[in-house]
C-alpha positions in Angstrom: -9.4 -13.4 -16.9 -10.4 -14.3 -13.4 -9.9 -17.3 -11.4 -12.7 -19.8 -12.6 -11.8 -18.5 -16.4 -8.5 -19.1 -16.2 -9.4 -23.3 -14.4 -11.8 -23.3 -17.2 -9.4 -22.3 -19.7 -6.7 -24.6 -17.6 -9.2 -27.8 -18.7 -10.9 -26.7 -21.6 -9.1 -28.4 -25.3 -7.9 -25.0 -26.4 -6.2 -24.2 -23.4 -4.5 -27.9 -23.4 -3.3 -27.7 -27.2 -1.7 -24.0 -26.1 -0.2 -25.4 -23.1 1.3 -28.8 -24.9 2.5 -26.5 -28.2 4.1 -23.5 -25.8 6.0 -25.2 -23.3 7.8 -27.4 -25.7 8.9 -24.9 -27.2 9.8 -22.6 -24.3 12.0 -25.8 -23.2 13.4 -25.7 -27.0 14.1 -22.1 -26.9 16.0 -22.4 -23.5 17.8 -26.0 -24.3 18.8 -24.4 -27.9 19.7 -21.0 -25.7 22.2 -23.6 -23.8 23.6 -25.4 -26.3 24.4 -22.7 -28.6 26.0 -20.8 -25.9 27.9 -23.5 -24.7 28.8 -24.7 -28.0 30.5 -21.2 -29.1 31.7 -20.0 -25.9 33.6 -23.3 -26.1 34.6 -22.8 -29.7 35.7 -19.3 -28.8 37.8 -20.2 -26.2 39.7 -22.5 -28.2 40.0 -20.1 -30.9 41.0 -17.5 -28.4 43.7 -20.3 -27.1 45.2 -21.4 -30.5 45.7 -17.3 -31.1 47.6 -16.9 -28.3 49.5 -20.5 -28.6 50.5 -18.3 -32.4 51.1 -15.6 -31.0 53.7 -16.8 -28.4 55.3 -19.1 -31.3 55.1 -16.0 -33.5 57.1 -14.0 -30.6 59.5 -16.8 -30.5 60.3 -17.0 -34.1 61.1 -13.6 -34.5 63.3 -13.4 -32.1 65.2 -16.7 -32.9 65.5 -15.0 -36.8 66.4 -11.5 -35.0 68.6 -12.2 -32.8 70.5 -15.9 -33.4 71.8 -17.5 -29.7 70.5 -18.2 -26.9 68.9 -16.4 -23.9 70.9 -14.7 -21.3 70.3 -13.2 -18.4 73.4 -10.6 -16.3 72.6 -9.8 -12.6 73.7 -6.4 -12.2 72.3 -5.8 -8.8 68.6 -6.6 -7.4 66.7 -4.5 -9.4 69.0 -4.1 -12.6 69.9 -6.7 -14.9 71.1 -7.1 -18.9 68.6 -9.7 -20.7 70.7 -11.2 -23.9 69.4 -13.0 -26.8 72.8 -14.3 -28.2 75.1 -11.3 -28.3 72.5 -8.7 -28.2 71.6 -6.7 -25.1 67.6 -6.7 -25.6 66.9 -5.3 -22.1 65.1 -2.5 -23.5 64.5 -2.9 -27.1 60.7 -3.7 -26.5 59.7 -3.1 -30.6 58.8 -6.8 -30.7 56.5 -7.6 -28.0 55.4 -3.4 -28.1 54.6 -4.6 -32.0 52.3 -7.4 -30.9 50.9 -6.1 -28.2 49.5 -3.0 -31.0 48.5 -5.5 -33.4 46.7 -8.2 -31.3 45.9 -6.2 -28.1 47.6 -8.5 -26.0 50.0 -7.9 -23.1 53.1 -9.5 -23.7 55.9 -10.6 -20.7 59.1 -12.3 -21.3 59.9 -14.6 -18.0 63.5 -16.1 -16.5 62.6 -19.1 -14.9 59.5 -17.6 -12.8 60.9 -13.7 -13.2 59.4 -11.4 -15.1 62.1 -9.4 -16.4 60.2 -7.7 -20.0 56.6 -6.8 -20.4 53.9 -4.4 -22.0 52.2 -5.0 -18.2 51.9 -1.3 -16.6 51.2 -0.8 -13.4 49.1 2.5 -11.8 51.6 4.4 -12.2 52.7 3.6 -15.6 55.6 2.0 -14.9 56.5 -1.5 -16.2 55.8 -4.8 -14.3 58.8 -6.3 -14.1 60.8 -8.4 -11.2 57.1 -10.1 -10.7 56.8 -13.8 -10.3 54.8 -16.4 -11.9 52.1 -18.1 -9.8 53.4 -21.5 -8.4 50.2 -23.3 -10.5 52.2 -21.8 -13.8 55.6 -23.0 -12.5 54.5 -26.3 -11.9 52.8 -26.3 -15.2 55.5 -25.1 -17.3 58.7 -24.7 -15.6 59.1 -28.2 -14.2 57.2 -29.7 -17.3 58.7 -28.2 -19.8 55.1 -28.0 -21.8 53.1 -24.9 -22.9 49.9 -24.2 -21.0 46.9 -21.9 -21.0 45.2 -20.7 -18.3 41.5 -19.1 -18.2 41.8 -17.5 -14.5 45.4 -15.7 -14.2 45.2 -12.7 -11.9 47.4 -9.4 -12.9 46.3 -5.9 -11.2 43.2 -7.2 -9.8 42.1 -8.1 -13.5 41.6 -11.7 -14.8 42.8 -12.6 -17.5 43.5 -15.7 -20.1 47.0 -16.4 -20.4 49.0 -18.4 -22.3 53.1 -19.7 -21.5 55.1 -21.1 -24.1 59.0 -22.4 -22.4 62.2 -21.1 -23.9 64.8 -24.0 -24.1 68.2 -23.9 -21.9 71.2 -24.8 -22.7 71.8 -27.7 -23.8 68.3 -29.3 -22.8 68.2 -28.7 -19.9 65.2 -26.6 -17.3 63.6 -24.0 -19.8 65.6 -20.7 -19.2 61.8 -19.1 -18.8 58.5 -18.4 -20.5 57.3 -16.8 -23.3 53.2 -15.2 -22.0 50.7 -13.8 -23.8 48.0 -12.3 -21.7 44.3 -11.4 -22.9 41.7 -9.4 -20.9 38.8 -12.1 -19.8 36.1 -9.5 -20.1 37.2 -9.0 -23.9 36.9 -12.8 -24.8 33.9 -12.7 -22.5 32.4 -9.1 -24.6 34.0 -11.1 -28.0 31.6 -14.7 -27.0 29.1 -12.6 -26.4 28.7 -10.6 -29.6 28.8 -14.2 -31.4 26.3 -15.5 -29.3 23.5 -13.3 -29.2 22.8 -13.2 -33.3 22.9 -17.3 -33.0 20.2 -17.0 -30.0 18.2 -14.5 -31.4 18.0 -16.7 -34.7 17.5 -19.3 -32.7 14.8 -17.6 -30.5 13.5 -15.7 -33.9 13.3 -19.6 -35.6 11.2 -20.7 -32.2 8.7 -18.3 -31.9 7.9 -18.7 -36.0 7.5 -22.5 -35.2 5.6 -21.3 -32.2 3.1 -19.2 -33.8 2.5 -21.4 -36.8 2.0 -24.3 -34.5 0.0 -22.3 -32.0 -2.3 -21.1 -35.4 -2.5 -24.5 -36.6 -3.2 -26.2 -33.1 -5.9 -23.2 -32.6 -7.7 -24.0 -35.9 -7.6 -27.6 -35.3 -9.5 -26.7 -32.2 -11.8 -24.2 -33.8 -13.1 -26.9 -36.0 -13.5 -28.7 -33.1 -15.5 -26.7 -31.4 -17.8 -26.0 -34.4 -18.5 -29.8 -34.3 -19.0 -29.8 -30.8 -21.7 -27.2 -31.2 -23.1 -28.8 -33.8 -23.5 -31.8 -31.7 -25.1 -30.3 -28.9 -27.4 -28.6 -31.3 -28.5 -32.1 -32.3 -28.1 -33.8 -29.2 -30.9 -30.7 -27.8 -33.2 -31.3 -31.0 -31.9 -28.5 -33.5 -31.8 -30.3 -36.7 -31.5 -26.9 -38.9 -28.5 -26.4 -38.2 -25.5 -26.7 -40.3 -21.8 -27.4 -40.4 -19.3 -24.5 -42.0 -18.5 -25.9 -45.5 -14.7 -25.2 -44.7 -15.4 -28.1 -41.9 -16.9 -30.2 -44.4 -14.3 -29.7 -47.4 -11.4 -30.8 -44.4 -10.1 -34.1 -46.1 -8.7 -35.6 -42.8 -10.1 -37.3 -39.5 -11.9 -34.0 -38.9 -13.2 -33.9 -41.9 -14.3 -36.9 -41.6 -15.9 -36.8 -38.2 -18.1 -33.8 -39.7 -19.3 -36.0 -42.5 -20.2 -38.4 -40.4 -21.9 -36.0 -38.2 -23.9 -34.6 -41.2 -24.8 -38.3 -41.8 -26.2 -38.6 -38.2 -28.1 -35.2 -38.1 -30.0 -37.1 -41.3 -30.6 -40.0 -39.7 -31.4 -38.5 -36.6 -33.8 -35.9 -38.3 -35.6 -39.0 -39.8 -36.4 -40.9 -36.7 -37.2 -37.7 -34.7 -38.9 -35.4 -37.5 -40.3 -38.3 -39.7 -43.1 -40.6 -39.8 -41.5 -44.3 -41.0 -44.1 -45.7 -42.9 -45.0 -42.2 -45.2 -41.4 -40.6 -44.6 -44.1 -37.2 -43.8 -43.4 -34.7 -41.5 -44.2 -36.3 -38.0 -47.0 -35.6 -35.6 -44.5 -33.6 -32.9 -42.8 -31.5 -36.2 -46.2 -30.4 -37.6 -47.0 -29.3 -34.0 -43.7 -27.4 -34.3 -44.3 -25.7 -37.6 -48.1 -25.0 -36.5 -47.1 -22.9 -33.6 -44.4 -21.0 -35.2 -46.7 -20.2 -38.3 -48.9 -18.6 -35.4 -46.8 -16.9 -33.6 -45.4 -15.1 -36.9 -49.5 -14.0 -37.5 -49.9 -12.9 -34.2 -46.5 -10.6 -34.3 -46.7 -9.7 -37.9 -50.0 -10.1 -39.1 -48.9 -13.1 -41.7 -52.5 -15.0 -42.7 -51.9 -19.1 -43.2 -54.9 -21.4 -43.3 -54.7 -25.0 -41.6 -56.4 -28.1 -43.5 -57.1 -31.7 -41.5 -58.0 -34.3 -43.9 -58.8 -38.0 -43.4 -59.1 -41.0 -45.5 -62.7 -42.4 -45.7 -63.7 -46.0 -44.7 -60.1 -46.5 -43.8 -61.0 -49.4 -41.2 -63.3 -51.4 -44.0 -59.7 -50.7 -45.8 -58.0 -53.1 -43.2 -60.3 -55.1 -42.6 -61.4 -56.4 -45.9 -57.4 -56.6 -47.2 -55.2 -56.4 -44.0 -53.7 -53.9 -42.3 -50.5 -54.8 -45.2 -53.1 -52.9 -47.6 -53.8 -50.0 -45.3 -49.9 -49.2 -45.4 -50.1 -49.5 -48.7 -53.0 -46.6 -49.4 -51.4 -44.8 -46.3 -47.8 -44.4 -48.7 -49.8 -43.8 -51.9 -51.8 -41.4 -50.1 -48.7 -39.7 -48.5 -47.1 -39.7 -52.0 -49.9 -37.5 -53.5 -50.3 -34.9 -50.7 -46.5 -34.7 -50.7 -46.5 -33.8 -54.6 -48.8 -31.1 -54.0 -47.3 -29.5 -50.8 -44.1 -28.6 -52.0 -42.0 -25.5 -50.8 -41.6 -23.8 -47.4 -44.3 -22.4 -47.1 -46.5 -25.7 -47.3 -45.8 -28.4 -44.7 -47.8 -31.3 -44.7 -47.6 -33.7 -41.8 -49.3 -37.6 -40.4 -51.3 -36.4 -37.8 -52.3 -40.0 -36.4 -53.2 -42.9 -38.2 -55.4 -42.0 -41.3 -55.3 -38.0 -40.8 -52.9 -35.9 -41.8 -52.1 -32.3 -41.5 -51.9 -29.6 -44.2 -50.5 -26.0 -43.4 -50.3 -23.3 -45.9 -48.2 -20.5 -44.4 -48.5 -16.7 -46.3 -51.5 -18.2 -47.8 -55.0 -16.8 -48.7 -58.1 -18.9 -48.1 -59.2 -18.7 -51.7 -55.5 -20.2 -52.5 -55.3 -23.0 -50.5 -58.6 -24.3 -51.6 -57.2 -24.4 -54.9 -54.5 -26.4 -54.0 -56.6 -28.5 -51.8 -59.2 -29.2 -54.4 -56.3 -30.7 -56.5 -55.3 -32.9 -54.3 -59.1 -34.1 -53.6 -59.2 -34.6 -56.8 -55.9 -36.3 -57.7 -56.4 -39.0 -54.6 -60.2 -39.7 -56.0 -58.4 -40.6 -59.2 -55.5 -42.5 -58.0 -55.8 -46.4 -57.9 -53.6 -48.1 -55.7 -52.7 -51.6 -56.6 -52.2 -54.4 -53.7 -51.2 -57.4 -54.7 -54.2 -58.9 -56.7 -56.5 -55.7 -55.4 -57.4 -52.5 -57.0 -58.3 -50.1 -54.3 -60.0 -46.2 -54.2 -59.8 -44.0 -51.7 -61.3 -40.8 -51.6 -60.7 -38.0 -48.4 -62.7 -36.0 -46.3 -61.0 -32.5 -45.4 -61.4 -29.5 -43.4 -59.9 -26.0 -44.2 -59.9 -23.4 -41.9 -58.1 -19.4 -42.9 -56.8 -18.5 -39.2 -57.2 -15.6 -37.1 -54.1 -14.3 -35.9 -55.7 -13.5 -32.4 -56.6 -17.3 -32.4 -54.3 -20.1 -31.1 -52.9 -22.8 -32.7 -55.5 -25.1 -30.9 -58.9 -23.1 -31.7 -57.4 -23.6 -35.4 -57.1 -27.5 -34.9 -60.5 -27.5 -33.5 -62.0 -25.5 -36.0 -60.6 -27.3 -38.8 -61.8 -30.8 -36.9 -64.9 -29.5 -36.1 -65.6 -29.0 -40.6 -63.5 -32.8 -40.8 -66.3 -34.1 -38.9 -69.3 -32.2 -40.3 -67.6 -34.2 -43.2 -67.8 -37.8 -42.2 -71.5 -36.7 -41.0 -72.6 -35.8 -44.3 -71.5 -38.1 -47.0 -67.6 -38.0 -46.6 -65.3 -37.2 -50.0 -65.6 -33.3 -49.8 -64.0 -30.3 -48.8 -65.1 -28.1 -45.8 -63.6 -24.2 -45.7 -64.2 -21.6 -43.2 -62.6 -18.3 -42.4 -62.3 -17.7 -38.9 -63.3 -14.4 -37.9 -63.5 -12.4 -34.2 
């Protein structure tokens, strides 16, 4: 699509209704993207926070059922001490935390005051981290508070991770000996949001692009219809009153369907002023013009014969002037009436040529044929009687019938049959001239 496409698309309805249905959407998808991740990575923290808040009271109460007493801690030198939990020495019997941190995969660290003196923590080499000290932001929180806390950005090893303290009473209420922590890997709660994340977004992205598509193929057909009525308009609007509306348009039972009904309804109208003569409702001077030169054209590219009758009603003037010209639009209908009757199908057009004369064209018609049919219609308007108001008046016609030559024009045709209209009116009127034009 190049640049004066894509402007044209840009501006054209179409292009509009996909740009007003797709970015909506886009923004949808992204905002429910948001949301969604926000909403469980927030959920997942807590989760994550009240299973390590369990955790450290789990830790707690099995070593208050284990080991009755309180905490202890014997200085032996700087880098040796004895950690007691009543009477018990529980320096190195590690099965508790060494349990947990197995079943949870969680690091585990038992604190005095802001020592770390027990822990799953290794270092490089392997070795325990012990004789480490709590941040100050931890010993603020919990040591001089006295409250549990959880922390989303603790730094161990040059790894961050989510930790959470819980304080182990003193003696007597006093400053908590030290801290229960639980410690969990960031990147694992991040890698554990993340896997209950994506299905959400993908549902909700899956959910979007479904809405997306049906809208999109809704918003497209609305336009489609459109688009046929806008062609259908322009057809009209340029003259083009055969064509025709998509009966799927047509059956819509909504303000499109609508508006194509009451296009339909125009086209009719429309056809009427512009195709039809409004006192006989005949074809009009400009369509039998129309239907004259296409009816040629098909002989002179195919070789199709069609014959071309004028006929006129005689003493027409005496007609107005003795009754008004009231009557004379009375004989004109009754006269249009008859000649309608008797040219019926598409291959027969009969048209007001200008005030009394009218024009007959017999398309895929012999010579010999259209006599026939002409002579019937001589007849049949000799017969009539036309009533006006208190008057009984008969008419009879003089016509002219020509078989044309498909190497003539349209206009030699006209002239011919004139030409045998007039001999006509010379010699006595009420007859029927025919002549087969030859090379």
């Amino acid at each position: 699509m190049n640049k004066d496409e894509t402007l044209t698309f840009k501006h054209s309805l179409r292009g509009k209704i996909l740009i007003l249905t797709v970015l909506p959407l886009v923004f949808l998808a992204i905002l429910i993207g948001f949301v969604c991740t926000y909403s469980f990575t927030k959920a997942m923290l807590d989760e994550v926070k009240t299973g390590m808040a369990d955790q450290c009271e789990m830790i707690a109460d099995i070593y208050d059922r284990m080991y009755p007493g309180e905490f202890n801690l014997e200085v032996l030198d700087a880098s040796n001490y004895n950690l007691y939990k009543g009477s018990v020495d529980i320096t190195n019997a590690s099965q508790i935390i060494d349990s947990i941190h197995r079943s949870y995969g969680v690091e585990v660290s038992i604190f005095r005051r802001d020592l770390c003196v027990v822990t799953t923590l290794k270092d490089t080499n392997g070795d325990p981290l012990t004789l480490t000290k709590a941040s100050p932001v931890v010993v603020s929180g919990v040591l001089q508070t006295g409250e549990e806390q959880f922390y989303s950005d603790v730094l161990l090893n040059d790894e961050r991770y989510f930790a959470y303290f819980l304080p182990i009473p003193g003696k007597d209420d006093s400053e908590p000996f030290g801290m229960y922590a639980i410690y969990r890997l960031a990147s694992d709660v991040q890698a554990l949001v993340l896997r209950s994340v994506i299905p959400v977004i993908l549902l909700c992205l899956v959910a979007t692009i479904l809405v997306g598509l049906i809208s999109i193929h809704y918003s497209q057909k609305i336009v489609s219809y459109l688009q046929q009525i806008q062609k259908f308009m322009h057809a009209i609007s340029g003259g083009k009153f055969d064509v025709s509306l998509s009966p799927q348009v047509l059956a819509l039972e909504d303000e499109l369907g609508d508006l194509a009904k009451s296009g339909q309804s125009m086209q009719r109208s429309l056809r009427l002023l512009v195709e039809c003569d409004a006192l006989t409702g005949l074809f009009n001077r400009r369509v039998g013009d129309l239907k004259l030169h296409r009816a040629a054209k098909r002989a002179a590219l195919h070789g199709t014969v069609y014959c071309v009758g004028i006929c006129d009603i005689d003493h027409f003037k005496r007609i107005n002037d003795t009754y008004g010209h009231e009557a004379g639009d009375v004989v004109l209908k009754a006269v249009a009436h008859i000649l309608k009757q008797h040219m019926t199908g598409k291959q027969l057009t009969v048209a007001r040529w200008g005030g009394e004369e009218f024009l007959l064209l017999f398309e895929n018609c012999e010579l010999a044929d259209a006599h026939k049919i002409l002579q019937k219609i001589h007849t049949r308007i000799s017969e009539a009687t036309i009533t006006y108001q208190a008057h009984t008046i008969r008419v009879t016609m003089s016509m002219g019938l020509v078989q044309a030559d498909p190497s003539r024009s349209e206009d030699e045709m006209l002239k011919a049959a004139d030409t045998l209209l007039y001999y006509c009116k010379e010699h006595g009127r009420n007859q029927i001239q025919v002549k087969q034009m030859t090379n």
